[in-house]
Steps between C-alpha positions, in 0.01 A plus 500: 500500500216421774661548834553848677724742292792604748623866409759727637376913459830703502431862553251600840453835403182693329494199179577234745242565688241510217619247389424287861167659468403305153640201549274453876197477234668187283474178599754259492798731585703562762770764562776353678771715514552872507812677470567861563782766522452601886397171646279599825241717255518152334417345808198705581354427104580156489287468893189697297462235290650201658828469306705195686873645347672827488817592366717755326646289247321373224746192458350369855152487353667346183613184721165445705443164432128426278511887382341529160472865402624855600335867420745769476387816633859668509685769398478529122908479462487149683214349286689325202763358727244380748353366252741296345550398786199344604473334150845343569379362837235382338211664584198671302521844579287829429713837493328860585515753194749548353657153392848693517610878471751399155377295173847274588326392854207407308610296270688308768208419705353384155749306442496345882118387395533378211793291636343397777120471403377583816202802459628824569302831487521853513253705679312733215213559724336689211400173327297371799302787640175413364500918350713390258411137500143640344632675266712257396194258468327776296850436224514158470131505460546719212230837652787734548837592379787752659572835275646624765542420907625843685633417837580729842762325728547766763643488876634760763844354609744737523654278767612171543164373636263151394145512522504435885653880529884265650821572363602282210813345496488517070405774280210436238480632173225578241694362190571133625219473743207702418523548132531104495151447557354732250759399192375122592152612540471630194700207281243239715165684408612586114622162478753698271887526567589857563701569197582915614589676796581841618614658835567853664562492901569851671793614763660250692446474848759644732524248750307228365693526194172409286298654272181634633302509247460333132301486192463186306356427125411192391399326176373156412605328165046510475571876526328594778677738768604571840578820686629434855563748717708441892609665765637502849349911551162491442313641873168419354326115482676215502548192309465384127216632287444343154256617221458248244376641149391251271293510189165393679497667873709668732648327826674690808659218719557597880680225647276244536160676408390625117294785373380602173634815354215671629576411871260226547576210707536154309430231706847245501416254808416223300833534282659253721499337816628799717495868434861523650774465197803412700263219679417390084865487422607304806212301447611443050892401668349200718280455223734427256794318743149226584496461154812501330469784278606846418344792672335816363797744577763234474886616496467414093206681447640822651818487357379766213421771787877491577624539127276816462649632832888456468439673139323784651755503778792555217263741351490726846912465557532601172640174345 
């Protein structure tokens, strides 16, 4: 595919927006459409960045005539059906983390792709921030393998609030959202199938009617481990913090910079072509729909997260 790559973004909240952001910097794209829930905040987005169509209804973007792709950016509950979706209209289509908040919504977007042939992707952001895209480089080239990779995923959201600070119309959750990046994380950089995994979460939250907080183990059929740690509570910093221990250095991975394990910087701009990993991902989607192939992060490829979290879902209701 040579021409202009049409795409629909569904979602104008905080990921939307990022979203808009990356894809300015690649050439050859052009967002289209943009749907969201309350359509005159939609408005004022889609006039930021010169967005000809705005809707509430996904379906309406579906039908725009010469459409091509979509990017869901929705509420996790609505990703596998929106996904399937935009596979049966069709079109390739990159979903936000997590591909689907039950194993059985997974494997039905599979299903959809495989069907259908068309590339679809989920966005593990992990696997293109060029933090863990060096140390990932560092594997394959054979200078450093995981013992053990201890990771921090804390927030303070004790309300219903996205990163913009506005009311969300959804509730997130640190099993089928957050934990999903570190259980695929760690599979991607082992390049070994998880093959154990444990999982404690503490009091449920009154009105959310989540858990809080949560403690995650993790082992790799190579035998190295995981301890993950979440939680809505923490009043401290922010964000995911990863310390990978391997048999030749220490890494700590802060988004999209890298340290040793003695705090010194590690220079990661010439990882890749941008230092922004949701640009990289977006960029890896058109990538691989210009080329007729399957993505890094496709639906396939992910479909092992989702195992490992329904069983540790039946673990914490007791099943």
């Amino acid at each position: 595919m040579s021409k202009t790559i049409k795409v629909a973004l569904a979602g104008a909240g905080a990921f939307g927006i990022k979203h808009l952001d990356g894809i300015k910097n690649i050439a050859g794209v052009e967002v289209v459409s943009l749907i969201g829930r309350e359509l005159e905040k939609t408005r004022e987005v889609a006039a930021k960045y010169g967005i000809g169509h705005v809707t509430t209804e996904l379906t309406e973007s579906l039908a725009l005539p010469g459409l091509d792709a979509v990017i869901l950016c929705t509420p996790t509950q609505m990703h596998a059906a929106q996904t399937v979706a935009c596979l049966q209209a069709g079109k390739h289509v990159q979903v936000e983390i997590p591909l689907a908040d039950s194993l059985a919504g997974a494997q039905d977007v599979v299903a959809w792709q495989q069907k259908t042939g068309l590339v679809a992707m989920c966005g593990h952001t992990r696997r293109f921030n060029p933090s863990h895209q060096y140390v990932n480089q560092k594997i394959r080239a054979g200078q450093f393998n995981i013992q053990q990779l201890d990771v921090q995923t804390y927030f303070f959201r004790r309300t219903n609030m996205n990163a913009l600070g506005q009311a969300r119309s959804w509730t997130d959750h640190l099993l089928w959202h957050h934990a999903a990046h570190t259980v695929d994380l760690f599979a991607y950089q082992c390049g070994s199938p998880i093959v154990k995994a444990n999982a404690l979460q503490g009091p449920i939250h009154p009105t959310l009617g989540i858990a809080m907080d949560m403690s995650i183990q993790l082992q790799a059929a190579n035998g190295a481990i995981c301890t993950l740690s979440l939680s809505f509570n923490n009043d401290g910093p922010l964000g995911t913090f990863f310390r990978y221990i391997g048999d030749s250095a220490t890494y700590l991975a802060r988004y999209d910079d890298l340290y040793t394990g003695k705090d010194e910087k590690i220079d990661v701009s010439q990882v890749a072509v941008s230092m922004n990993g949701i640009e990289l991902q977006d960029r890896e989607f058109f990538a691989a729909i210009r080329e007729g192939r399957e993505p890094n992060s496709s639906v396939a490829q992910v479909l092992a997260c989702y195992e490992v979290l329904q069983g540790l879902e039946r673990q914490l209701a007791g099943g």
